[in-house]
C-alpha positions in Angstrom: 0.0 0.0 0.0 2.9 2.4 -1.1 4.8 2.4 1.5 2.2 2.5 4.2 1.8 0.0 6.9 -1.4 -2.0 7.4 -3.4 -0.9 10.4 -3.6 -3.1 13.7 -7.1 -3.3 14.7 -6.0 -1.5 18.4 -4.6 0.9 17.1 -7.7 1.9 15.2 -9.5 2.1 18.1 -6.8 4.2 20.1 -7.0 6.2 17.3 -10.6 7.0 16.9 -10.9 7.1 21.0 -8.4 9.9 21.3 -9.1 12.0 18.2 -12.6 11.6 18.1 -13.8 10.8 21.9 -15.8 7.5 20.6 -14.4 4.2 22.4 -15.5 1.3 20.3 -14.4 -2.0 18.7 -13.1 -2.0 15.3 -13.0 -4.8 12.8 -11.5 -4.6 9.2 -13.3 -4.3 6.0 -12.8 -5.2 2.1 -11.4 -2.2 0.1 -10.4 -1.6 -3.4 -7.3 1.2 -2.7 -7.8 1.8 1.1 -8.0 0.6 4.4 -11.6 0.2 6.1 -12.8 -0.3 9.2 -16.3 -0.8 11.2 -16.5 0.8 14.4 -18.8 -0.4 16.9 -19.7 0.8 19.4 -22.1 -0.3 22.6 -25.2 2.2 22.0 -26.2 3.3 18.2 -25.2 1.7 15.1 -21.6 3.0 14.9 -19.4 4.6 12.1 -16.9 3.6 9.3 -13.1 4.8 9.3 -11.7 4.9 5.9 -7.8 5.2 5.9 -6.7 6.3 2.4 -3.1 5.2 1.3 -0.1 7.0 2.1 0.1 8.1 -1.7 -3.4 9.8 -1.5 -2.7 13.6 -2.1 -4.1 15.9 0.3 -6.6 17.6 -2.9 -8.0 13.9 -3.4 -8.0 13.4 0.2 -10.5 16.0 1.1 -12.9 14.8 -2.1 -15.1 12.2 0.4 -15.9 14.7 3.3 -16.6 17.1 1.0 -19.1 15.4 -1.3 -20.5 13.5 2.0 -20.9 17.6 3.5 -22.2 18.7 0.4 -25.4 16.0 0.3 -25.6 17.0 4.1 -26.2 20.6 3.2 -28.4 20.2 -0.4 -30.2 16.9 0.1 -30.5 16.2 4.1 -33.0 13.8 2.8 -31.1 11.5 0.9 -30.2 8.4 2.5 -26.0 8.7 3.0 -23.1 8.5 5.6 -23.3 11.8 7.6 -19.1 12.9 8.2 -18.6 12.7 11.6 -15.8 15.7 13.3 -12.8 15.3 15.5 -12.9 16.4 19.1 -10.7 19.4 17.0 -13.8 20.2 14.6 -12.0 18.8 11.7 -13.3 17.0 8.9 -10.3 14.7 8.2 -7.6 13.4 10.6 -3.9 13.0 10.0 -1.3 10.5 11.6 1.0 8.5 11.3 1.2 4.4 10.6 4.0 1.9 12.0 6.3 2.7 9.1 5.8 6.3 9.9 3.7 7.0 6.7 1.7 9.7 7.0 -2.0 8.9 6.4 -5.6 10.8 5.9 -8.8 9.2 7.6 -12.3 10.1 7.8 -14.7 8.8 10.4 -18.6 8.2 8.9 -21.8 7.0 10.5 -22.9 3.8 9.7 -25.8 3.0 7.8 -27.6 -0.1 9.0 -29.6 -2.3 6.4 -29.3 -5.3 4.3 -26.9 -5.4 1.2 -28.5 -5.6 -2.3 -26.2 -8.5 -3.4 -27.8 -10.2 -0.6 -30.9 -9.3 -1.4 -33.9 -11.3 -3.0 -34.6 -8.8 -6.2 -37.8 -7.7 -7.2 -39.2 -4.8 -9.6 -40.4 -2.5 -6.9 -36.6 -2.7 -5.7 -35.2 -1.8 -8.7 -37.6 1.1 -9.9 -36.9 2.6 -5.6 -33.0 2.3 -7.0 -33.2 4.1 -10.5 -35.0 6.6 -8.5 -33.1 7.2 -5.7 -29.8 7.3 -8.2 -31.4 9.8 -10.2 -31.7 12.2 -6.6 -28.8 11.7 -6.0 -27.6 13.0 -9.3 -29.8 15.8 -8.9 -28.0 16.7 -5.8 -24.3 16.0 -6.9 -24.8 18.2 -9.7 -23.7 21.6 -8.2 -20.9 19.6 -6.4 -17.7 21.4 -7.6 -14.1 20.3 -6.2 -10.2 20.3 -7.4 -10.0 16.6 -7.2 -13.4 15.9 -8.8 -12.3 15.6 -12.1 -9.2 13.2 -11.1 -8.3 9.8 -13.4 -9.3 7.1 -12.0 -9.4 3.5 -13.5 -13.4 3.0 -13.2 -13.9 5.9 -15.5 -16.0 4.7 -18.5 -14.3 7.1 -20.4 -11.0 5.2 -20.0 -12.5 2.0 -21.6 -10.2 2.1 -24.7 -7.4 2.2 -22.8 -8.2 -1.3 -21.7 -6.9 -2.2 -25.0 -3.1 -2.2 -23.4 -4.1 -3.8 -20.2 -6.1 -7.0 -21.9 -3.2 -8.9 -23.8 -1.8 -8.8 -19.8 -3.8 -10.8 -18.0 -3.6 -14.7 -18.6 -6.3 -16.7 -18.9 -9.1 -13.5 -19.2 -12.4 -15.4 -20.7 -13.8 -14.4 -24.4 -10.8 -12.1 -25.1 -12.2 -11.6 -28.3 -14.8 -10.3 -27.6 -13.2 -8.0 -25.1 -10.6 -6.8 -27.6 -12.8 -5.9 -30.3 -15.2 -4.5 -27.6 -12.4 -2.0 -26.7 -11.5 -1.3 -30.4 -15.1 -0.3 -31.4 -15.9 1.3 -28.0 -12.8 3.6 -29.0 -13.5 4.1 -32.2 -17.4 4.9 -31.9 -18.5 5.8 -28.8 -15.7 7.5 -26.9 -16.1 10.6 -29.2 -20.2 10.8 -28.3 -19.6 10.0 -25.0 -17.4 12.9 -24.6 -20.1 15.4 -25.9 -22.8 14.1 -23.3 -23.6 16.2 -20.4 -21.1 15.7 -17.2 -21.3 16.2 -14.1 -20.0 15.0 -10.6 -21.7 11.4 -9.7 -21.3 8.7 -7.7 -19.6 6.0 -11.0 -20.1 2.7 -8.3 -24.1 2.4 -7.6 -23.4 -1.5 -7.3 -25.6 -4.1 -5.0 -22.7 -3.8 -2.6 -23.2 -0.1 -2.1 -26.6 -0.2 -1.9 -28.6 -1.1 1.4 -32.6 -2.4 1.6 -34.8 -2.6 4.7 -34.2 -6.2 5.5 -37.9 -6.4 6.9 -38.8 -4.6 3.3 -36.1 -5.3 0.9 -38.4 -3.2 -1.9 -37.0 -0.2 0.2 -34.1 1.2 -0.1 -32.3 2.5 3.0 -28.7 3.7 2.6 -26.4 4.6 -0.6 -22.3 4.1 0.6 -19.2 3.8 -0.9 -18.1 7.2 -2.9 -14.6 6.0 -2.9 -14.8 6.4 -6.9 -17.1 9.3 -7.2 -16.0 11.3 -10.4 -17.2 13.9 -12.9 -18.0 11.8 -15.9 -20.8 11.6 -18.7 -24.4 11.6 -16.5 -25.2 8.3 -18.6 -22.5 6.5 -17.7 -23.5 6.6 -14.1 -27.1 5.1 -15.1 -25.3 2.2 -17.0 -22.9 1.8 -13.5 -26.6 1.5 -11.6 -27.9 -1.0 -14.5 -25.4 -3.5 -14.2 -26.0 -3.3 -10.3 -29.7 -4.6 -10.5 -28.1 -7.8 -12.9 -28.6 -10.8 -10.7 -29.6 -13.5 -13.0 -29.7 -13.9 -17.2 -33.7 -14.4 -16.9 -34.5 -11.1 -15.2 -31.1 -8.9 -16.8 -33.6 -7.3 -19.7 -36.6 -6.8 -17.4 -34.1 -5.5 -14.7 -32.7 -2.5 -16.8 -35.3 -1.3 -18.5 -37.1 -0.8 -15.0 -34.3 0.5 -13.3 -33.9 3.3 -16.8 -37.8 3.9 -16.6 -37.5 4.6 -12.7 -34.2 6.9 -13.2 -36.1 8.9 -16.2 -39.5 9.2 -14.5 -36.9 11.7 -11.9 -34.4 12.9 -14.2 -35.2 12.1 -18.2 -32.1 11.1 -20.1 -31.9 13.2 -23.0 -32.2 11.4 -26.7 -28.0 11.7 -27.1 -27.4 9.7 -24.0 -30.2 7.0 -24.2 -29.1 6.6 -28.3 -25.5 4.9 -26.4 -26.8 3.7 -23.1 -26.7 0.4 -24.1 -23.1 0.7 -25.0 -22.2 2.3 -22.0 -24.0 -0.9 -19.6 -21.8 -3.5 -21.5 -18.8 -1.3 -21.2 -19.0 -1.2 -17.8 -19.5 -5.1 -18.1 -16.5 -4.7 -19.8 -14.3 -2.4 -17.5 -15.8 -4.4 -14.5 -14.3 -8.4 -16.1 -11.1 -6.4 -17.1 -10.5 -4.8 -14.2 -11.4 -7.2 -11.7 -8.6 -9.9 -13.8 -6.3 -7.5 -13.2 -6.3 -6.4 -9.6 -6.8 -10.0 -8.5 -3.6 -10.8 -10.7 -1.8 -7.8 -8.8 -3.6 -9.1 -5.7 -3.8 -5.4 -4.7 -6.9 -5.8 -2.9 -7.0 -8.3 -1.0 -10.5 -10.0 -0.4 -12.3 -7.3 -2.3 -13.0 -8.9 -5.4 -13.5 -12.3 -4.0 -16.5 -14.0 -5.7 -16.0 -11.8 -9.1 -15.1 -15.5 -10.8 -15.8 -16.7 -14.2 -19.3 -18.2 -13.0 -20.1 -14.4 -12.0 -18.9 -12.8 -14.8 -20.1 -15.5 -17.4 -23.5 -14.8 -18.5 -23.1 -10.5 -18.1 -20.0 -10.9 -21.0 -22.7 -13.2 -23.3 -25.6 -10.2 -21.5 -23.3 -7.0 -23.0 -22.4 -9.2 -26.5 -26.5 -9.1 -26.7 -26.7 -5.6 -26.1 -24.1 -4.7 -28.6 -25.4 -6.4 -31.5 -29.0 -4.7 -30.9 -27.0 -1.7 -31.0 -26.1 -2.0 -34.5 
């Protein structure tokens, strides 16, 4: 984690009892680029520490509180982590780890609820996601920040550059179809996609950032997770939420055209975006099978892609061939 240590689990709770006054019990969670922690505590349903690594710059650093403080101020309503401040007043802590690395947290409340992936899916469900996704857009889209238009990997826009990473990963199924995926996705859509209206969204509106009432799993409770919040094309966000509500090949068609119906009855997607949304769902099929190959290869991440195996991604790479050659 560039240089940084990992974090003992006592010493996350020394640290979040003396900076921020809350004794509790911390045990570690799965994370894509940073360290993750659930703090519980004896009374209320606790909070989250996220630990970002040591090569985090301070501009990128402060992008989570202040999307998370933004929401608080514009859309009190809407169903997200609330930042919670130091004994100090601040926003963000800094410290260093056991190698001395200097390090940027962020302590969260936690949502209680039931995760989508566990979820039995229904449509009710998935029109109560397209809608709350659209919201949410609606609120993100005065959000302005110096990091908010930062590179990162899960960017649909960087889809064609998935062309160098492929020929790198042995044993990646229906290459392909991935390669010539990548070569037409370049080729065609990366110059419409770039004329689409952008904004600042959440890009990772996946069943394992979305909570449901487990006594009502039609209701959704909690959106987490906007550890790869960027400004990108508005449509590719709806495709991210799409392949979220994909949980078997019988129910994938019915499954995004309710979740699309639910997002436009909110916020309509204008004729530009909807003429390459299907395009943008299989690319993020795409990025998602790519991707996942890749960090698991570099076992960067630990545990955090575990179950992301050819059974999983079998049917969605045969679901996004579908949807490109309707496209044609």
């Amino acid at each position: 984690m560039s240089g940084a240590g990992l974090l003992e689990l006592d010493y996350v709770e020394s640290l979040v009892r003396g900076r921020y006054g809350i004794p509790g019990r911390a045990a570690r969670l799965t994370g894509d680029r940073d360290e993750n922690f659930r703090i519980q505590v004896e009374d209320g349903a606790g909070y989250i520490l996220k630990v970002l690594s040591a090569a985090e710059s301070a501009t990128t650093a402060d992008l989570l509180p202040a999307v998370l403080m933004h929401l608080e101020r514009v859309a009190s309503d809407l169903p997200v982590p609330r930042i919670v401040r130091s004994q100090e007043g601040d926003a963000q802590i800094r410290f260093r780890d056991s190698v001395g690395a200097r390090r940027r947290a962020s302590l969260c409340t936690f949502l209680p609820g039931k995760l989508l992936m566990s979820a039995t899916r229904r449509p009710a469900q998935r029109r109560s996601c397209g809608e709350l996704l659209a919201r949410l857009g609606g609120a993100l889209r005065t959000f302005e920040h110096a990091a908010s238009r930062r590179e990162i990997a899960w960017d649909m826009a960087g889809v064609p550059e998935l062309a160098s990473v492929i020929p790198r990963i042995p044993d990646l199924p229906s290459v392909a179809f991935l390669q010539d995926f990548v070569s037409r996705f370049g080729a065609w859509i990366a110059p419409r996609l770039g004329r689409l209206r952008h904004q600042f969204v959440h890009n990772d509106f996946n069943a394992r950032n979305i909570l449901v009432d487990p006594q009502d799993e039609a209701r959704v409770v909690g959106i987490i997770d906007f550890g790869d919040a960027i400004h990108t094309a508005l449509a590719a966000d709806v495709a991210v939420g799409v392949t979220g509500q994909l949980a078997t090949p019988e129910t994938a068609d019915e499954a995004m055209r309710e979740f699309v119906a639910a997002y436009c009855e909110v916020a309509p997607l204008r004729q530009d975006e909807l003429a390459i949304l299907d395009w943008l769902i299989a690319g993020r099929i795409v990025l998602n099978v790519v991707l996942t190959a890749w960090r698991r290869m570099q076992q960067s991440s630990g545990e955090h892609f575990d179950g992301f195996d050819a059974d999983y991604f079998g049917w969605r790479i045969e679901f996004a061939r579908g949807l490109v050659l309707r496209s044609k």
